[in-house]
N, C-alpha and C positions, 0 to 999 in steps of 0.2 A: 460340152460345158466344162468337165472336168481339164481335160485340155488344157480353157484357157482360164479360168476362173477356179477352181478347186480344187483342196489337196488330197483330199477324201472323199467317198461317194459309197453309199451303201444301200443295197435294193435285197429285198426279204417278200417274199412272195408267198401266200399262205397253198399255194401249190409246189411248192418244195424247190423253189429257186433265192440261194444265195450270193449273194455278187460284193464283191470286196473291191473299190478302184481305191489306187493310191496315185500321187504325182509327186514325183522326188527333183530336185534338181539331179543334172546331169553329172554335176562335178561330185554330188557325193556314192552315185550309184549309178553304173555306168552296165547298156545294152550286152555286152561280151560275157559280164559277170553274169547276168540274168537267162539268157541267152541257154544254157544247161539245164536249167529249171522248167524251163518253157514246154507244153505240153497241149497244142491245141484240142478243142476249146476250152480247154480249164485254166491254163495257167498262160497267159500275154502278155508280150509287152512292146511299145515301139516308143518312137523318140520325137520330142516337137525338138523344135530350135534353141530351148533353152531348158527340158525339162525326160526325165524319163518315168512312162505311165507303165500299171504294174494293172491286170484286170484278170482277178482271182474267181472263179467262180464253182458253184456244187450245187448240183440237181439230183432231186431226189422226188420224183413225181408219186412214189408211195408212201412216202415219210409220213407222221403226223406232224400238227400241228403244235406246237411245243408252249403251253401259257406260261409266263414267267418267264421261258430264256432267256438269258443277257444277249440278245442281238443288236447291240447298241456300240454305235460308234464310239461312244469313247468305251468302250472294252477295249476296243478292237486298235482306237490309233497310235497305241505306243508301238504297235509294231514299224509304223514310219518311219519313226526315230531310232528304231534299231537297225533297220535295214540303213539308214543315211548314216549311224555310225560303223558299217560293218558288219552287225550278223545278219547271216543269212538262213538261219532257223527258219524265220517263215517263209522264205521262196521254199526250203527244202517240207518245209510243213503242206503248203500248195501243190507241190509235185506227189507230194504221196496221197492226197487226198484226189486228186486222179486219178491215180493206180486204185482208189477202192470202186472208185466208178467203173474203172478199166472190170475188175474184178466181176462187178453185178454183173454188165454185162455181156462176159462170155467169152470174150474177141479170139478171133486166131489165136493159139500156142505163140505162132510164131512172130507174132508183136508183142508179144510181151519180152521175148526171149532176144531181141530184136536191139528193144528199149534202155539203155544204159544208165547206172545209176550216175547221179552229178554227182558233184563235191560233198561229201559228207559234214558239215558245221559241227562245229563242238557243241556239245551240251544238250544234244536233244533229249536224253535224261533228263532233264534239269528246267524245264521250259521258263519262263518267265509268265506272267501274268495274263501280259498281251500276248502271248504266242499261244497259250492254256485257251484261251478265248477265240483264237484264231484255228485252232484245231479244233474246238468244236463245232464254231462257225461251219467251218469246210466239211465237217464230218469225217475227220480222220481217224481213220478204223485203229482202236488201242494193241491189236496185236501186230499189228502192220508197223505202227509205232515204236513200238516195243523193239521190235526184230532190228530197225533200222538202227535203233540206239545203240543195240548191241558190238556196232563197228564204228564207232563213232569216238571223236575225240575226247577230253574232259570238259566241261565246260568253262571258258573263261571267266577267269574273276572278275567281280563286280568292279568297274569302271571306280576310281577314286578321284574326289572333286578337286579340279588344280585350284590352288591358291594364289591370290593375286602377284607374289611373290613369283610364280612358277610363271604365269601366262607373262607378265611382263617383257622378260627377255623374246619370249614366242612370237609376241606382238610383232615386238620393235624389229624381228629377224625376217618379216611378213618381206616381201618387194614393196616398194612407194606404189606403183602402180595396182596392185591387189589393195592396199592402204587404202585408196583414193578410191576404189571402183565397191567396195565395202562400207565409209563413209556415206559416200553418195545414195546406195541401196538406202542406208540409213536414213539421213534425211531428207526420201521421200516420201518416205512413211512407213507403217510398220510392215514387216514382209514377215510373212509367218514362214519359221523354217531359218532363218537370217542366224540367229545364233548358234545351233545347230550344224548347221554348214560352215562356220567361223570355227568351232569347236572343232570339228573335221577337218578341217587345215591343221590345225595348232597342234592336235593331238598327232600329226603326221600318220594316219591312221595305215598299219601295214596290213598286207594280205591276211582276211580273216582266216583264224581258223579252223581250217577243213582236211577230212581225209580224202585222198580218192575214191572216187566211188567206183568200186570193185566186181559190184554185185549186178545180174539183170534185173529188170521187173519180176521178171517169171522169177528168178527165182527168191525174192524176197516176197511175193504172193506166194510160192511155197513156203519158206520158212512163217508166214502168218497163218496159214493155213494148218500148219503145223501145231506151231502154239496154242492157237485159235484150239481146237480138239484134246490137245493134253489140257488145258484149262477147264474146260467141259466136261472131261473126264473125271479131274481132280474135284470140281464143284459136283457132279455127280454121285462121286464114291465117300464124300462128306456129308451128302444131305442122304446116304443110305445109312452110314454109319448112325448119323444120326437119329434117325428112323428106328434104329436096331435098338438104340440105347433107352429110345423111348416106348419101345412096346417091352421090352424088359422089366421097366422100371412099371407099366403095368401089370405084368404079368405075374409081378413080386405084392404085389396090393390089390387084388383083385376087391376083394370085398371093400374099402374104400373108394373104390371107382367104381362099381353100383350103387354106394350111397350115392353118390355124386349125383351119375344120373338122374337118381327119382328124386334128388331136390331140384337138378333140373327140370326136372318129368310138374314138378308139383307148382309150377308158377305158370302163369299164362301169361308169361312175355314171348314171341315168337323164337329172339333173339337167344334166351337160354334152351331151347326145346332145340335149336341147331348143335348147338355145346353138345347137347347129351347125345343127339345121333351122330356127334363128330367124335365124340367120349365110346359110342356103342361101335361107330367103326373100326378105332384104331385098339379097343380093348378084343375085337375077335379079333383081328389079326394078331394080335399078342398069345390069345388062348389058340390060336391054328401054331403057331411056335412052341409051343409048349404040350402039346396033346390034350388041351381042353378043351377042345372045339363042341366034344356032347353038352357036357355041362353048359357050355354059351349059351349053344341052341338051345337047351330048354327054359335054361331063364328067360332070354330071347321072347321063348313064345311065350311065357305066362306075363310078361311086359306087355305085348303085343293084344293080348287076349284082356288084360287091364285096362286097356286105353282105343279099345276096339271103338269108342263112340267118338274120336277125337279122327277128322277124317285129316286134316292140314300135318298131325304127328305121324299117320300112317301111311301119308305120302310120302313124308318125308324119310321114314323108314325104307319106304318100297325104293326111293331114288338111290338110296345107298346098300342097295342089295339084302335088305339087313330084315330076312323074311324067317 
């Protein structure tokens, strides 16, 4: 159907299949360019008679279910029109979002190593809207993304709109016969994509651009892998810092955080009686920092020995150690 009839095609499966089809004409985006990109079964493409199909796809059979995602076509279809004016961001966004699936599961060393990166596009720092939407579509893993950007060109300036002044001469420089065979598209009715492809001519659109891609699969799944864990590490040794600066600042107040408690202790909303055994956790670990772990514990128990008839508080204590 796509084929012959549509320029987009979009399948969302609540088992974790994503499907992206596009259909470009042939004169603005042509099999050879794509061709590098390609990556069975994730990334496809082949040619009718008048047109080149583009069949992006991401399986992710443990994923959840995502309520609210923008999985909507028109998120997704401004990437047509950038590919039919030239970038190739999203073919290179599709090829890496198969290398994360390459990644899950396992394969050989030696297909990854195998695997050759394509043409690097300018700008992958820089995404645009629809390609932001197209990478999450696809599931393109952010350090994997990251690493790729890192050899990549600047991204090209935003396109500025010719003025009638500007296309004029462009027109009139066309062949009679392109004239006439444009025309004609014309009045037979509206053809979605018609101006687009007209704009692609006039703008004499030159080879996008791209670096060579230098690098294998393997080893741009190492350098994500890489990242990937320095990240982890960095997000780790922040939320201990953190941690450290908040049982300190207990540890300086002590007696204001057992008031706390027993005003939590003294309501019977469930909701504050959590507070104060999450107030009673992180204050002993503040006094185990400090050498007051006796003093805890005996306050500790005479709390404990206080509210001895309150079984939902003394579970709640027992679950967090707090005996």
């Amino acid at each position: 159907m796509t084929e012959r009839y549509f320029d987009a095609h979009l399948y969302v499966t609540n088992w974790g299949t994503h499907r992206l089809m596009l259909r470009l004409p042939k004169r603005t985006l042509s099999l050879p360019t794509v061709q590098p990109y390609s990556l069975d079964p994730h990334v496809g493409a082949w040619t009718t008679r008048t047109h080149l199909l583009l069949d992006l796809t991401s399986e992710d059979e443990e994923g959840d279910w995502v309520e609210g995602a923008d999985d909507s076509l028109a998120a997704l279809i401004g990437v047509r029109d950038e590919l039919a004016t030239g970038d190739l961001r999203p073919l290179y966004l599709a090829w890496l979002s198969a290398l994360t699936v390459w990644e899950l599961e396992d394969d050989d060393e030696e297909s990854y190593q195998a695997c050759p990166e394509p043409p690097v596009p300018a700008g992958l720092g820089e995404l645009t809207a629809p390609q932001r939407a197209l990478a999450d579509f696809l599931r393109v893993d952010e350090d994997l993304l990251a690493v790729a950007a890192q050899a990549n060109p600047t991204a090209p300036g935003k396109p500025t709109k010719r003025t009638k002044k500007e296309l004029a001469p462009l027109i009139a420089a066309l062949p009679q016969k392109d004239k006439d065979a444009l025309l004609l598209r014309l009045a037979l009715g509206p053809e979605p994509g018609l101006r687009t492809e007209l704009l692609h001519r006039l703008n004499d659109t030159a080879a996008p651009a791209t670096a060579p891609g230098r690098r294998s699969a393997a080893a741009l799944l190492d350098a994500a892998h890489t990242l990937r864990t320095e990240r982890r590490q960095r997000a780790e040794a922040d939320r201990a810092a953190d941690r450290a600066r908040h049982l300190a600042a207990l540890a300086d107040d002590t007696e204001s955080v057992w008031q706390k408690i027993e005003a939590h202790l003294a309501t019977r909303k469930p909701s504050s009686h959590d507070q104060a055994v999450t107030l009673l956790a992180d204050l002993r670990d503040a006094c185990a920092t400090t050498g007051r772990h006796t003093d805890f514990g005996r306050r500790l128990t005479r709390l404990r020995e206080a509210n001895r008839h309150r079984p939902g508080l003394i579970q709640r204590l027992d679950r967090h150690d707090l005996r």
